[in-house]
DSSP file (Angstrom, degrees, kcal/mol; ACC not computed):
  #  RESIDUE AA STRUCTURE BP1 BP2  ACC     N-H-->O    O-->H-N    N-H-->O    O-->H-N    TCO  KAPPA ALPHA  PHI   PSI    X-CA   Y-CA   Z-CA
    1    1 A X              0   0    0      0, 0.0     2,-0.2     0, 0.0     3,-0.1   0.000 360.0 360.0 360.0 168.7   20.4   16.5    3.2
    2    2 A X        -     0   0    0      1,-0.1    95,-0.0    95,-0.1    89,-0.0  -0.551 360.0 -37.8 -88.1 140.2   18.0   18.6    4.8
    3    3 A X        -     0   0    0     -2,-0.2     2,-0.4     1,-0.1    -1,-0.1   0.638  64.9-144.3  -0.8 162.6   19.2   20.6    8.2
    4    4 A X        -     0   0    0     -3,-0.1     2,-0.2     4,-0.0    -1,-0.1  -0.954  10.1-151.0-128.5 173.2   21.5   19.0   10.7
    5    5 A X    >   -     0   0    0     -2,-0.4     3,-0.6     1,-0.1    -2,-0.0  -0.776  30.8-137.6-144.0 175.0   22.1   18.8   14.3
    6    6 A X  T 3  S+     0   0    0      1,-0.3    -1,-0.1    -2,-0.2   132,-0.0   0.661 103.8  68.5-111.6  -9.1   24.4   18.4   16.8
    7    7 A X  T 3  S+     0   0    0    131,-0.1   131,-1.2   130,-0.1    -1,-0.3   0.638  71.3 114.4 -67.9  -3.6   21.9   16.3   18.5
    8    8 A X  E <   +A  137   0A   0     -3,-0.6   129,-0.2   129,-0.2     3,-0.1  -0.475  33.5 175.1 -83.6 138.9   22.0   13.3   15.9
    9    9 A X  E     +     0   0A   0    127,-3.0     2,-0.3     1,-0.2    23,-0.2   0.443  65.4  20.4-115.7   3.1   23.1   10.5   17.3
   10   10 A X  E     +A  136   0A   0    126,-0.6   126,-1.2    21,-0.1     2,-0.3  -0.988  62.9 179.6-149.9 138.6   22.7    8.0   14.8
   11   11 A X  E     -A  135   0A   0     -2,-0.3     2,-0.3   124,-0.2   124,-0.2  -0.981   4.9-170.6-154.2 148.9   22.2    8.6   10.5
   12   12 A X  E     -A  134   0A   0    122,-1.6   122,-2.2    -2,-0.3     2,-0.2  -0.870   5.0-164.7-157.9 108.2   21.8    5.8    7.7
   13   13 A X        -     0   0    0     -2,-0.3   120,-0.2   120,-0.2     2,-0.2  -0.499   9.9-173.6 -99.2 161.1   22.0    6.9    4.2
   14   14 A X        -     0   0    0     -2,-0.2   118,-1.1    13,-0.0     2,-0.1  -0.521  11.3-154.3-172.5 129.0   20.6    4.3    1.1
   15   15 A X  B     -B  131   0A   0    116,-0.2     2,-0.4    -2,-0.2   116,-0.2  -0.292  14.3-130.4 -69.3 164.8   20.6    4.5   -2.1
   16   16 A X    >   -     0   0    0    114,-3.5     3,-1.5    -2,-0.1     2,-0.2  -0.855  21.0-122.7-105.6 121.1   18.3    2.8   -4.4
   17   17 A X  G >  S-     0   0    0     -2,-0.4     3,-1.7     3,-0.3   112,-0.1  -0.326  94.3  -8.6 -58.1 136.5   19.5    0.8   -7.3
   18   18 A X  G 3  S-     0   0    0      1,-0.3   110,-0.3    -2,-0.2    -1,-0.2   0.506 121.9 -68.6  89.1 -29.1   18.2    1.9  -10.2
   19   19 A X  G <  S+     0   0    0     -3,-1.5   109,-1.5   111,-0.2   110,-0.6   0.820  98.2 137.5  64.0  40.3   15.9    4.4   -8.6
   20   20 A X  B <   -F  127   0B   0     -3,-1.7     2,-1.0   107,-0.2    -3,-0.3  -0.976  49.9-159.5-131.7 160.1   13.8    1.6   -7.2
   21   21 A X        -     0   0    0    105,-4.4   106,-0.1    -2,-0.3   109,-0.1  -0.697  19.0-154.1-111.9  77.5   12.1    0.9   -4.1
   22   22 A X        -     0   0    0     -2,-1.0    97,-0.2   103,-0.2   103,-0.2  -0.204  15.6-139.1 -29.9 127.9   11.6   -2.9   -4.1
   23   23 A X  S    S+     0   0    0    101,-2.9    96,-0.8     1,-0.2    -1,-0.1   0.887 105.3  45.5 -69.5 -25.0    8.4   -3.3   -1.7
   24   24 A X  S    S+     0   0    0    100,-0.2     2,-0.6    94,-0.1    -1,-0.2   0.892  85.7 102.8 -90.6 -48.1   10.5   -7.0    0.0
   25   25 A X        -     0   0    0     93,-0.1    94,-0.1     2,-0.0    -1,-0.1  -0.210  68.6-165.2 -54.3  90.3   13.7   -4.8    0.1
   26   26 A X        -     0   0    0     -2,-0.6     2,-0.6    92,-0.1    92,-0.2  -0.197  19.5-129.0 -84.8 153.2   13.2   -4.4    3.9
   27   27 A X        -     0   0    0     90,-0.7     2,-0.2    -2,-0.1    90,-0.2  -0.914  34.8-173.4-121.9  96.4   15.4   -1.4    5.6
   28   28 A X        +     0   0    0     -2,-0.6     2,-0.4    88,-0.2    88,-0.2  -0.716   6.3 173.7 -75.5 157.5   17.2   -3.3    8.7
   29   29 A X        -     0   0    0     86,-0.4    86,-1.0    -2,-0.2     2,-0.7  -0.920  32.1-148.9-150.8 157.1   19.3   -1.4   11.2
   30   30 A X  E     -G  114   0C   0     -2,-0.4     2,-0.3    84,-0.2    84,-0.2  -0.872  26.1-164.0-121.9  91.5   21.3   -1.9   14.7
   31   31 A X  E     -G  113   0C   0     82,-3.6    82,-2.2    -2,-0.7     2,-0.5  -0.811  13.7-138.5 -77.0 141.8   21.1    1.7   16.8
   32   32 A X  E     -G  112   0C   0     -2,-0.3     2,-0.7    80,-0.2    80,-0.2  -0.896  19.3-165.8-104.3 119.5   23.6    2.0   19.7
   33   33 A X  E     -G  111   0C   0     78,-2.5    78,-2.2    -2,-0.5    -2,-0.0  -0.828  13.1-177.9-115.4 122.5   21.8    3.5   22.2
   34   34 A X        +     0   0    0     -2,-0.7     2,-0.4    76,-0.2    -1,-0.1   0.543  63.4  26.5 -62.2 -34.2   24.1    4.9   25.2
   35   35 A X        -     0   0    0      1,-0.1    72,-0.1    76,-0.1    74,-0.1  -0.975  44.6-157.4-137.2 169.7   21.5    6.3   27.7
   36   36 A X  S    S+     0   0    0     -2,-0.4    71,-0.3    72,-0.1    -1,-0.1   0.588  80.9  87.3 -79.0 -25.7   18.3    5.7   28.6
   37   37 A X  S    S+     0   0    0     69,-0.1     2,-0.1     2,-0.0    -1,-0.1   0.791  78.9  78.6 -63.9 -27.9   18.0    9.4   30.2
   38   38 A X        -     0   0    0     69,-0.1    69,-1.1    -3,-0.0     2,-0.4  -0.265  69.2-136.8 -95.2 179.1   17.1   11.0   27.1
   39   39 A X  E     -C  106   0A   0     67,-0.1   100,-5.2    -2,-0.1     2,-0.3  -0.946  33.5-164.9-111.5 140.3   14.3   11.5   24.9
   40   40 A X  E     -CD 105 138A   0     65,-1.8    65,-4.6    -2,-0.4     2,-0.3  -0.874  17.0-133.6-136.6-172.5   14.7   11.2   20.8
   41   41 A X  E     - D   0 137A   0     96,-2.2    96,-2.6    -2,-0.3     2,-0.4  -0.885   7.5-164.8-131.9 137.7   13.6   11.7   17.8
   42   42 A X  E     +CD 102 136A   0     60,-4.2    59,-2.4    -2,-0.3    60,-1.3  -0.900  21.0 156.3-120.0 140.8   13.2    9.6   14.6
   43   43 A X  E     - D   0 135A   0     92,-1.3    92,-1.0    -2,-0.4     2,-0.2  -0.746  26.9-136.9-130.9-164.5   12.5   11.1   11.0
   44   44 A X  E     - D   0 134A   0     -2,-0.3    55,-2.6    90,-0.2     2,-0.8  -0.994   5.6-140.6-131.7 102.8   13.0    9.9    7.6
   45   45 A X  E     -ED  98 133A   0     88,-3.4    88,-1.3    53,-0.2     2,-0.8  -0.628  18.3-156.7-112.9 125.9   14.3   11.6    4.7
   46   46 A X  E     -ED  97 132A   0     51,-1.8    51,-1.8    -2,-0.8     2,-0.5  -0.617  10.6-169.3 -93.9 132.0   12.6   10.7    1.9
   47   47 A X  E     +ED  96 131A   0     84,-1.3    84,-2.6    -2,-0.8    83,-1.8  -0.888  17.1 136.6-129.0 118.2   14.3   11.0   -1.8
   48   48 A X  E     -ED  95 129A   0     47,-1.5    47,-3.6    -2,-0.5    81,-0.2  -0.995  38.9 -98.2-161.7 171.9   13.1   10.7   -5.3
   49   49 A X    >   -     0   0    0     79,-2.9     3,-1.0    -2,-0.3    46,-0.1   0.023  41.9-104.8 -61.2 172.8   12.9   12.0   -8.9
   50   50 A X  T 3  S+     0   0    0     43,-0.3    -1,-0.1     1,-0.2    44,-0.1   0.751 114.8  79.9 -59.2 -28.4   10.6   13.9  -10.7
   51   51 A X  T 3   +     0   0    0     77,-0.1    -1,-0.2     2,-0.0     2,-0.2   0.406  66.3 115.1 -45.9 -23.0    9.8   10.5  -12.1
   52   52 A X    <   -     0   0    0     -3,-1.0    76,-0.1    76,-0.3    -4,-0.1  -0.530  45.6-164.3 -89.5 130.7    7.5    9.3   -8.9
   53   53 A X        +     0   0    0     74,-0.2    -1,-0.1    -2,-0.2    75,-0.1   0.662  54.0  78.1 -94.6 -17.7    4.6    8.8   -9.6
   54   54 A X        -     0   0    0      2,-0.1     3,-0.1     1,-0.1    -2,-0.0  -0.226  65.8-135.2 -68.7 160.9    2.4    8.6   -6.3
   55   55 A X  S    S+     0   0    0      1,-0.1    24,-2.6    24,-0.1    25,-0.9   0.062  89.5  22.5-106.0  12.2    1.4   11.8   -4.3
   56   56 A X  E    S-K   78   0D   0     22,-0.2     2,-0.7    23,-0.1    22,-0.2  -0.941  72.6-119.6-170.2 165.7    2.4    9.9   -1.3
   57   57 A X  E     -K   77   0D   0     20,-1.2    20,-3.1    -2,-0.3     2,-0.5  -0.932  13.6-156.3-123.2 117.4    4.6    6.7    0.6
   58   58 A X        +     0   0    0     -2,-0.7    62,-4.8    18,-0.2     2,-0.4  -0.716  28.3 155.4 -67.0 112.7    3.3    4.3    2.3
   59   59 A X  E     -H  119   0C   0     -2,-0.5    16,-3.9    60,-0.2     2,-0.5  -0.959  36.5-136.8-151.3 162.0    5.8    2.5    5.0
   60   60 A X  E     -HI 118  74C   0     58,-2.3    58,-2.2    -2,-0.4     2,-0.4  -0.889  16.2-168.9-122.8 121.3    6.0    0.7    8.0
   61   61 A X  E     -HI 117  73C   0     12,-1.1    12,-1.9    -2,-0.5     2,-0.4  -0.746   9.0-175.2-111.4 140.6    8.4    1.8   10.4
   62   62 A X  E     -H  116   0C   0     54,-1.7    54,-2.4    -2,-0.4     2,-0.5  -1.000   7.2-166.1-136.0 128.1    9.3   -0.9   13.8
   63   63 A X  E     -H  115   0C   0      8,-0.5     2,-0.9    -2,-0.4     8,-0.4  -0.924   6.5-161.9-132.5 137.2   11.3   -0.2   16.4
   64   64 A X  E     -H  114   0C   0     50,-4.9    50,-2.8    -2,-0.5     2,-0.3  -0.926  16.4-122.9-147.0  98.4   12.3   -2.9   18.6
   65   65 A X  E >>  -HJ 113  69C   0      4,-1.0     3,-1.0    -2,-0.9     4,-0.8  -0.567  10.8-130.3   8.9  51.5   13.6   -2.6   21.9
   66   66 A X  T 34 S+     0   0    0     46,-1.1    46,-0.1     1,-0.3    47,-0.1   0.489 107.0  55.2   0.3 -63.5   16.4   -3.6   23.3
   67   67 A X  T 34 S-     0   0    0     42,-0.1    -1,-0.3     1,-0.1     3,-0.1   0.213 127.6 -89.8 -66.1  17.4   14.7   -5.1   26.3
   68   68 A X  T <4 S+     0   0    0     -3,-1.0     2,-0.2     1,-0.3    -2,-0.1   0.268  92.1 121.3  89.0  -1.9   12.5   -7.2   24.1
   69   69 A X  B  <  -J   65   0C   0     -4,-0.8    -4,-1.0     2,-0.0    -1,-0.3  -0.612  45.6-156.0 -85.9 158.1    9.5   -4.7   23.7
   70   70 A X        -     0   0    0     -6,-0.2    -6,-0.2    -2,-0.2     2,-0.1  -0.724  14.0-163.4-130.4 176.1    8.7   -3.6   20.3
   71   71 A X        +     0   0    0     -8,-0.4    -8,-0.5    -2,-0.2     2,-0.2  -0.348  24.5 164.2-164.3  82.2    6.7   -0.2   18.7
   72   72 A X        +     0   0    0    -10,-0.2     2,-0.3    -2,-0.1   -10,-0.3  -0.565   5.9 164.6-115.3 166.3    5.5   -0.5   15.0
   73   73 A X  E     -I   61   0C   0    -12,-1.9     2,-2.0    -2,-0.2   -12,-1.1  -0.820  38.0-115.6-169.4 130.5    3.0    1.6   12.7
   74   74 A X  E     -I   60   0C   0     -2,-0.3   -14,-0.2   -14,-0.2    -2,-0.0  -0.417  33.0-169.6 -65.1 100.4    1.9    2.1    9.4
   75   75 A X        -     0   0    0    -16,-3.9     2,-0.1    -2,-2.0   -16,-0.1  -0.124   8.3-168.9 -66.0 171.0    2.7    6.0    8.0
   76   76 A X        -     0   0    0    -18,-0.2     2,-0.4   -19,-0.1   -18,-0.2  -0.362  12.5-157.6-175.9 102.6    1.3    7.1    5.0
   77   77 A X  E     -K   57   0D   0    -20,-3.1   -20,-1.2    -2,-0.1    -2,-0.0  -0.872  13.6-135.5 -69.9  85.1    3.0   10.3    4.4
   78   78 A X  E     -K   56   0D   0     -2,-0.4   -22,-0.2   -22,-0.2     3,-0.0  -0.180  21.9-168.8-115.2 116.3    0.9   12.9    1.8
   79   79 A X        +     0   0    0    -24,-2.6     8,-2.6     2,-0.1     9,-0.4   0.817  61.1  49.1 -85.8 -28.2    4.1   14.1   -0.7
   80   80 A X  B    S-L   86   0E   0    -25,-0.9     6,-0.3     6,-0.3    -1,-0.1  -0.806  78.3-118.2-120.2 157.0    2.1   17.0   -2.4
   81   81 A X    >   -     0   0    0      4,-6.7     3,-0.9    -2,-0.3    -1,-0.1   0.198  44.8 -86.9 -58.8-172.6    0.0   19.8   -1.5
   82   82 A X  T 3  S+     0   0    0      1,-0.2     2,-1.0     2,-0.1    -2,-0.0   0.994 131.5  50.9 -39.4 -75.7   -3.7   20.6   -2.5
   83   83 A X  T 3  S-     0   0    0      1,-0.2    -1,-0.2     3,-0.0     3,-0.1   0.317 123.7-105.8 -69.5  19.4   -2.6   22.1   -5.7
   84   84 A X  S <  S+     0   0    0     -2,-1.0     2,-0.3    -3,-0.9    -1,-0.2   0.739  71.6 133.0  73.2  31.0   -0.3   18.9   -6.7
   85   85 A X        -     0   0    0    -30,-0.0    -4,-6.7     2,-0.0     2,-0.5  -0.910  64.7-107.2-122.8 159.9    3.3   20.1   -6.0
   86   86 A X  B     -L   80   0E   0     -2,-0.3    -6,-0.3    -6,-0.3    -7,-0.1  -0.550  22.2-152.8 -77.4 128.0    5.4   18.4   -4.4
   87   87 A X        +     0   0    0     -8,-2.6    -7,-0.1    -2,-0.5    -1,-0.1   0.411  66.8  89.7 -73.8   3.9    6.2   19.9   -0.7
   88   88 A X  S    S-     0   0    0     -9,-0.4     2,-0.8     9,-0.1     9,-0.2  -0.155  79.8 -95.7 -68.5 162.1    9.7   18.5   -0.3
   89   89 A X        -     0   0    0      7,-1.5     2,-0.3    -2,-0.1     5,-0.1  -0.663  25.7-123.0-112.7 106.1   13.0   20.4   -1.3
   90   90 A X        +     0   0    0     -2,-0.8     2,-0.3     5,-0.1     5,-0.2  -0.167  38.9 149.8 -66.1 122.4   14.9   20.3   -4.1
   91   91 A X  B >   +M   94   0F   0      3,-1.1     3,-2.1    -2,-0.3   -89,-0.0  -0.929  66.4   6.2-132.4 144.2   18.2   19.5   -4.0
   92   92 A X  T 3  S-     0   0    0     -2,-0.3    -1,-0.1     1,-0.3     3,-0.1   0.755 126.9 -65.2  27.5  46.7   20.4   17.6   -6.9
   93   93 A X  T 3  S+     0   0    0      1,-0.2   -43,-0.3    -3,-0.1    -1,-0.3   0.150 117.0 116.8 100.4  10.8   17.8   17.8   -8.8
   94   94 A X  B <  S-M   91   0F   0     -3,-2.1    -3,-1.1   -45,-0.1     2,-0.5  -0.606  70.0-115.3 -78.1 151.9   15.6   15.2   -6.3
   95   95 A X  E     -E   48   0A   0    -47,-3.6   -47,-1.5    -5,-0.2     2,-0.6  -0.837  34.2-144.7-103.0 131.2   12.6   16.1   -4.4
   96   96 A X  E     -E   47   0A   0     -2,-0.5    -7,-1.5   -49,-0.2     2,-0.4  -0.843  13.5-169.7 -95.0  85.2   13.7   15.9   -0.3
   97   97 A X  E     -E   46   0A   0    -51,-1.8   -51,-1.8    -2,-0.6     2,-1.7  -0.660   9.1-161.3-174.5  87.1   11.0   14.7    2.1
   98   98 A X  E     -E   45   0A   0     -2,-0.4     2,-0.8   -53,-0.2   -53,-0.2  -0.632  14.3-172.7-108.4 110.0   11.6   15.0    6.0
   99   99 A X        -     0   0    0    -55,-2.6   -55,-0.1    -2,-1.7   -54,-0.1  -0.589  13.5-148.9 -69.3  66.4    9.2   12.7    7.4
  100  100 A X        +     0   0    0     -2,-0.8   -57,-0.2     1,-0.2     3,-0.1   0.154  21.4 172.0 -60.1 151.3    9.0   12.9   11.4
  101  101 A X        +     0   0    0    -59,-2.4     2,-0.3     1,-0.4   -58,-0.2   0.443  68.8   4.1-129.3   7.1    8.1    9.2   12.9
  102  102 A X  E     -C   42   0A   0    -60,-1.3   -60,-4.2     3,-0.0    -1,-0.4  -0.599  63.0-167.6-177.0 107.2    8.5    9.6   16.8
  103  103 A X  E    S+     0   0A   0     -2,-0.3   -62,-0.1   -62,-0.2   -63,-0.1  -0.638  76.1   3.3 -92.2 168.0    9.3   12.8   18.3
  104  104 A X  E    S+     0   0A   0     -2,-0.3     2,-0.3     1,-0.1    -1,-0.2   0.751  87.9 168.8  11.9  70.5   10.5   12.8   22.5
  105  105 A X  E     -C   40   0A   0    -65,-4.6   -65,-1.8    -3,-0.3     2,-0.7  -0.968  30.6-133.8-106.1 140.6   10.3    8.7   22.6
  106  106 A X  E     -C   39   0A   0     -2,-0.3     2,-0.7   -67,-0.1   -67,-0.1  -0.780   6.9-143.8-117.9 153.0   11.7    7.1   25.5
  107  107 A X        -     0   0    0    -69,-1.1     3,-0.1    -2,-0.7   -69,-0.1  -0.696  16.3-136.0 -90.9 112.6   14.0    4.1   25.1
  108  108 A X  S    S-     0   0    0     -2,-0.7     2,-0.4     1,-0.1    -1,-0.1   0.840  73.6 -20.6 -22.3 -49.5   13.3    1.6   27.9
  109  109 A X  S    S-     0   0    0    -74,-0.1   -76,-0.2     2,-0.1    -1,-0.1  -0.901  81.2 -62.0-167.9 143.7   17.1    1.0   28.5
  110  110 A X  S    S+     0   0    0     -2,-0.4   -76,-0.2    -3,-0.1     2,-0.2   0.053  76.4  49.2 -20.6 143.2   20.8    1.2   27.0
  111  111 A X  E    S-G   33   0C   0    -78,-2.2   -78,-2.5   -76,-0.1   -76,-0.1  -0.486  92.1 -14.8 136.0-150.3   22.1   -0.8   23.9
  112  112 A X  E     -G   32   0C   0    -80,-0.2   -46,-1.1    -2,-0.2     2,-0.4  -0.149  54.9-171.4 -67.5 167.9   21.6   -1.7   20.7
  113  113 A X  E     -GH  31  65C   0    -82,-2.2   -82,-3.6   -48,-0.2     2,-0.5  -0.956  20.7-131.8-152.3 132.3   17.7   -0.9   19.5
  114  114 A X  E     -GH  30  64C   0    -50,-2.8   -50,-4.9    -2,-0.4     2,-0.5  -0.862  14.8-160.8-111.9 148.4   16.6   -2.2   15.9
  115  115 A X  E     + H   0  63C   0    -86,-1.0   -86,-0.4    -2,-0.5     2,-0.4  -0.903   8.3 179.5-100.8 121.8   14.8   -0.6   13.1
  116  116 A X  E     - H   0  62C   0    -54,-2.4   -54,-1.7    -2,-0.5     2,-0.4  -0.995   5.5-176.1-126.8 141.8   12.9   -2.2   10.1
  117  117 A X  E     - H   0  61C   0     -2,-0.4   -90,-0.7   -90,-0.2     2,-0.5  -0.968   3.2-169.9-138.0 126.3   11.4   -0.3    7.8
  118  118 A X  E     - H   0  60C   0    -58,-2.2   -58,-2.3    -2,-0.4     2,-0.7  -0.765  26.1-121.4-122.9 151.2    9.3   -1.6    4.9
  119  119 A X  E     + H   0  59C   0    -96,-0.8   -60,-0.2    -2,-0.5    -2,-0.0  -0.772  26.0 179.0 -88.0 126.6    7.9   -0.3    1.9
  120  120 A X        +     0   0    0    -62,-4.8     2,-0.4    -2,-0.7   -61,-0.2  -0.221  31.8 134.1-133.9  54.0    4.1   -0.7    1.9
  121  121 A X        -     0   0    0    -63,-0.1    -2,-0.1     3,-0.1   -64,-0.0  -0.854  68.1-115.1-100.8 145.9    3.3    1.0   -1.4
  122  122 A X  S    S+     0   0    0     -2,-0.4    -1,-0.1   -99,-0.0     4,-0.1   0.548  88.5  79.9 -51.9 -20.9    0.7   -1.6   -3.3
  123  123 A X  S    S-     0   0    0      1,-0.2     3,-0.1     2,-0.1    -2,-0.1  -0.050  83.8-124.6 -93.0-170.4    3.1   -2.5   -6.3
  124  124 A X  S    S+     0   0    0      1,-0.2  -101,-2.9  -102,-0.1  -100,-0.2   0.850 102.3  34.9 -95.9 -40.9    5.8   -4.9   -6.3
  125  125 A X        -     0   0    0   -103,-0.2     2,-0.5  -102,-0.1  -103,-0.2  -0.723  69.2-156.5-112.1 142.3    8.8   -2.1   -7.7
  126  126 A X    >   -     0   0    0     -2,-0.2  -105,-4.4    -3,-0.1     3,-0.8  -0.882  26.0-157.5-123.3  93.4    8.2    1.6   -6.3
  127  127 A X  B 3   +F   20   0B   0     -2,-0.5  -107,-0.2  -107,-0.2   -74,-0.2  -0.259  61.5  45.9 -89.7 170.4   10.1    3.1   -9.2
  128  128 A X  T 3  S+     0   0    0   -109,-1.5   -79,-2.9  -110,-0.3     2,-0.7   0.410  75.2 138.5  71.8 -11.0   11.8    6.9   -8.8
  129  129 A X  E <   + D   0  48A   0     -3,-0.8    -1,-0.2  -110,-0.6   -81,-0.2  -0.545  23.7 164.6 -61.7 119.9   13.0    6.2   -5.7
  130  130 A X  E     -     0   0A   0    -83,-1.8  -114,-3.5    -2,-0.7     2,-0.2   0.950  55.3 -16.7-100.7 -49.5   16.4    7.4   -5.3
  131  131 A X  E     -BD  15  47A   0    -84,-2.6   -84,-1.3  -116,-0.2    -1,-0.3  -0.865  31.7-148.3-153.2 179.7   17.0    7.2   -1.4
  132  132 A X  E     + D   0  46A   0   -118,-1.1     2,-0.6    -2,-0.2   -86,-0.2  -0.880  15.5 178.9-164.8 110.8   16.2    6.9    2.2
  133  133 A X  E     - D   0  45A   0    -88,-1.3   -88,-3.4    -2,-0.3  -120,-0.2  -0.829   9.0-165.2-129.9 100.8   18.1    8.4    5.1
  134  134 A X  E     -AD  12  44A   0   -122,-2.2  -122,-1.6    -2,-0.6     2,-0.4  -0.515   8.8-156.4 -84.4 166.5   16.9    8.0    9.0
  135  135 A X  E     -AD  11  43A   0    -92,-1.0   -92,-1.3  -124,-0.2     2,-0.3  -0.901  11.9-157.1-130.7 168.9   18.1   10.0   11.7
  136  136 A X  E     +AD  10  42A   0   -126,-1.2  -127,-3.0    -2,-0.4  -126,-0.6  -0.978  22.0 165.8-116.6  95.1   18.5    9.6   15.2
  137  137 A X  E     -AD   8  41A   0    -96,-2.6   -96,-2.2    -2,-0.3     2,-0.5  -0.936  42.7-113.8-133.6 163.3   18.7   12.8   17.9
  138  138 A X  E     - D   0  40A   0   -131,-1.2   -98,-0.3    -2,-0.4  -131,-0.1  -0.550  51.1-102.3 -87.8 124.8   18.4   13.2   21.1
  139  139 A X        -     0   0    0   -100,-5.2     2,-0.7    -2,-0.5    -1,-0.2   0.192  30.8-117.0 -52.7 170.6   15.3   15.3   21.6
  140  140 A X              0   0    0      1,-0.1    -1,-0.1    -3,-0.1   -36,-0.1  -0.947 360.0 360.0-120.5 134.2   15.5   19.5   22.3
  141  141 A X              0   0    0     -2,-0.7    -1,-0.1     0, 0.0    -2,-0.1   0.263 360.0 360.0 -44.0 360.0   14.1   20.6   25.7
């Protein structure tokens, strides 16, 4: 995957069968969060073949609060430059996508915090999709 840190406090890798990204195949998740004192930081990395065919993903990323408040929005992340290459990095012969979605957010209060993450590209199958890996870090000062 693309860099690590010794701030992450949380990572969640998935593959895709097939190398597709059903649009109803919803990305669930339970983060433990420990303090309230800090600020983090959410990406994505996004993974697929040369096979994918869009020059960008659509998703909708929610993150929902312990304490019952929620914070959701639609991305639409632009994969290639002007001149149609892909700006990701290859690695195992996939192109590697690190998507930020929330730099220095602060979590109302200890515990668990959920994540849903949906695919909101127009088709039913988002084919070429290989994977999807969030992180979690604790922000840098």
């Amino acid at each position: 995957m693309l860099g690590c840190s010794s701030n992450e406090i949380y990572r969640y890798d998935k593959n895709f069968e097939n190398n597709n990204w059903n649009r109803f195949d919803f990305i669930e998740l339970e983060v433990p969060i420990e303090t309230a004192e800090n600020l983090y930081d959410l990406s994505i990395d996004f993974i697929h073949s040369s096979a994918y065919a869009p020059d960008h993903i659509n998703l909708n990323f929610t993150l929902y609060f312990s304490n019952g408040g929620m914070r959701s929005r639609d991305y639409e992340f632009k994969l290639k430059d002007k001149n149609q290459n892909w700006t990701g990095t290859v690695e195992d012969q996939n192109i590697h996508h690190r998507l930020p979605i929330i730099n220095k957010i602060k979590i109302p209060e200890a515990g668990v915090q959920r994540i849903r993450i949906e695919n909101k590209m127009t088709k039913f199958d988002t084919p070429g999709v290989v994977g999807l890996s969030v992180f979690v870090k604790k922000s840098e000062e």
